[in-house]
Legacy VTK file of the C-alpha trace (Angstrom):
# vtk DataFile Version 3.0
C-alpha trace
ASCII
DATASET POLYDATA
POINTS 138 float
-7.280 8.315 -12.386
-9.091 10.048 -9.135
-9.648 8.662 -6.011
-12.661 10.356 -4.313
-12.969 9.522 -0.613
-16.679 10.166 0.640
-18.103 10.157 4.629
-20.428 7.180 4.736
-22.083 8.634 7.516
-22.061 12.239 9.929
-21.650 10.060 12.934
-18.767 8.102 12.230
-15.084 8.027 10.571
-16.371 5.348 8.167
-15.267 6.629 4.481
-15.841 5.041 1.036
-12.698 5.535 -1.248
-13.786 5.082 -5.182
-10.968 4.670 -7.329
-12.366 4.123 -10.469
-14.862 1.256 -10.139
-13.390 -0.229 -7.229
-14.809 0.832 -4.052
-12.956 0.461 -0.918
-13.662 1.411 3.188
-11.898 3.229 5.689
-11.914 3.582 9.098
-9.552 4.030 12.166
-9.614 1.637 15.076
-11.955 1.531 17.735
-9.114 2.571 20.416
-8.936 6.076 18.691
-12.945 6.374 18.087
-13.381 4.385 15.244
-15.636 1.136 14.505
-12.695 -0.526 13.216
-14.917 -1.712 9.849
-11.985 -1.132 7.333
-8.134 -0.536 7.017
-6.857 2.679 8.326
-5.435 5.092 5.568
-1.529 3.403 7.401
-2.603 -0.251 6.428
-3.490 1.232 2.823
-0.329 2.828 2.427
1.701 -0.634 3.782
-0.572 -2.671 1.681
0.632 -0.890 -1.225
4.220 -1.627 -0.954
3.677 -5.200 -0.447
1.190 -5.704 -3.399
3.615 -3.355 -5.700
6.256 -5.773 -5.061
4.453 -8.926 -5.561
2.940 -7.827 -9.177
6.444 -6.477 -10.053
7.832 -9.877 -9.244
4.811 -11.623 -11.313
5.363 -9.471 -13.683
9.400 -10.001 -13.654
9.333 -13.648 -13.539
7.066 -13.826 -16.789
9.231 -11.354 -18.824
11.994 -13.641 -18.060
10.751 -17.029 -18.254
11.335 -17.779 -14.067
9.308 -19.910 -12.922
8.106 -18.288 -9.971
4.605 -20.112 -9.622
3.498 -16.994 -6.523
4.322 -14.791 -4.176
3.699 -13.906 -0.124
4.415 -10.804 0.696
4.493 -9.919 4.814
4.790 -6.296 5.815
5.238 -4.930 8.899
5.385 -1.457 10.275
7.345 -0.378 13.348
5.505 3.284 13.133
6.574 3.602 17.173
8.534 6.846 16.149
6.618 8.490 13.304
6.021 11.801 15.157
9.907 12.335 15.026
9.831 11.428 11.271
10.755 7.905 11.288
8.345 4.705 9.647
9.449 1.695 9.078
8.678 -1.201 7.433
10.113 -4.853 7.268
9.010 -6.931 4.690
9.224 -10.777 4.120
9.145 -12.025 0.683
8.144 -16.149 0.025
8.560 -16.921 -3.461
6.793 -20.309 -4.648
8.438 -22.376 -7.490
11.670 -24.379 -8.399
13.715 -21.956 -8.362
17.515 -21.493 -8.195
19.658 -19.900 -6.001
20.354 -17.338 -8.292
16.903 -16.699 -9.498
15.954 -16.156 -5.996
18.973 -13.545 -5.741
17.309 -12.018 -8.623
13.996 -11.639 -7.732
15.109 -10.016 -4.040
16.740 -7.487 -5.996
13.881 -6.966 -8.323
11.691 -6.618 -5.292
13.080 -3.855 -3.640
13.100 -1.690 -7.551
8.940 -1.926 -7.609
7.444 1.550 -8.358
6.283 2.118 -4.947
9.382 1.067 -3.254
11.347 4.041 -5.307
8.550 6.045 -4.845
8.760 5.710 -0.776
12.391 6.127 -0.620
13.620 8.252 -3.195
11.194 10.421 -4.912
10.443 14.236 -3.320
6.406 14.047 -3.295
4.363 17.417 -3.264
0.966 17.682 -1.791
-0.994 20.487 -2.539
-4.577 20.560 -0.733
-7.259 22.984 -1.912
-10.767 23.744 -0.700
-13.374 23.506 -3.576
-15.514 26.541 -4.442
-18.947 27.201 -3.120
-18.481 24.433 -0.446
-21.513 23.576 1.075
-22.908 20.686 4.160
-25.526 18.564 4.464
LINES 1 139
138 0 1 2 3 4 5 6 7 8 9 10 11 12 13 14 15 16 17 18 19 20 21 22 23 24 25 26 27 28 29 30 31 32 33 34 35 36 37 38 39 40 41 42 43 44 45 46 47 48 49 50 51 52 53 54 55 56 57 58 59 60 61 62 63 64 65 66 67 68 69 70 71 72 73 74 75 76 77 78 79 80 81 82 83 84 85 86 87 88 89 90 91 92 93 94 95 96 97 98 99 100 101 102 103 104 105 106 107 108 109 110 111 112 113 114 115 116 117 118 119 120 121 122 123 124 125 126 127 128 129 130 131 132 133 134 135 136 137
């Protein structure tokens, strides 16, 4: 899987992001320049958490027969001190269905073991950025 992120247009910070055959926008706000047409790259990164953990739960529930009819998932950054390192997100999980106590317990554990959680809190990610060859502008 590649996701290619293109300039829409020279003017703008407008930028299409394919991933596959989904096509997405970005954008940043209009208080920092932008038109404010699409998520920033921040909202993309939150959204992923919450939609990791709601699948995971879906996907949880099924294996093992819960009946957890849907989920809401609410996240909310506090990004006040990310120049000194420090993001934060709260997130607020509503879980639909007749469910017990201790299925609830359950699933709030499950929650916070979705692939994206781990992979925000506990994996060492490398980034290595390279300019292509024979670069040219248009």
């Amino acid at each position: 899987m590649t996701v290619t992120v293109n300039t829409v247009s020279a003017e703008g910070f407008r930028h299409s992001v394919q991933i596959d055959e989904h096509e997405l926008f970005a954008d940043v706000p209009q208080s920092v320049g932008g038109e404010g047409t699409a998520p920033e790259p921040h909202d993309y990164f939150d959204a992923a958490l919450g939609a990791c953990k709601a699948l995971t739960l879906k996907m949880y529930a099924k294996k093992k027969d819960i009946p957890l009819t849907g989920v809401t998932v609410e996240v909310k950054r506090d990004n006040t001190e990310e120049q000194k390192g420090k993001y934060a997100l709260h997130v607020k999980l509503t879980l639909k269905g007749v469910l017990t106590d201790a299925q609830r317990d359950e699933l709030h554990r499950v929650a916070d073991r979705c692939p994206v959680h781990k992979l925000m809190t506990s994996t060492e990610v490398s980034i290595e950025t390279h300019l292509s060859e024979g670069a040219f502008s248009q």
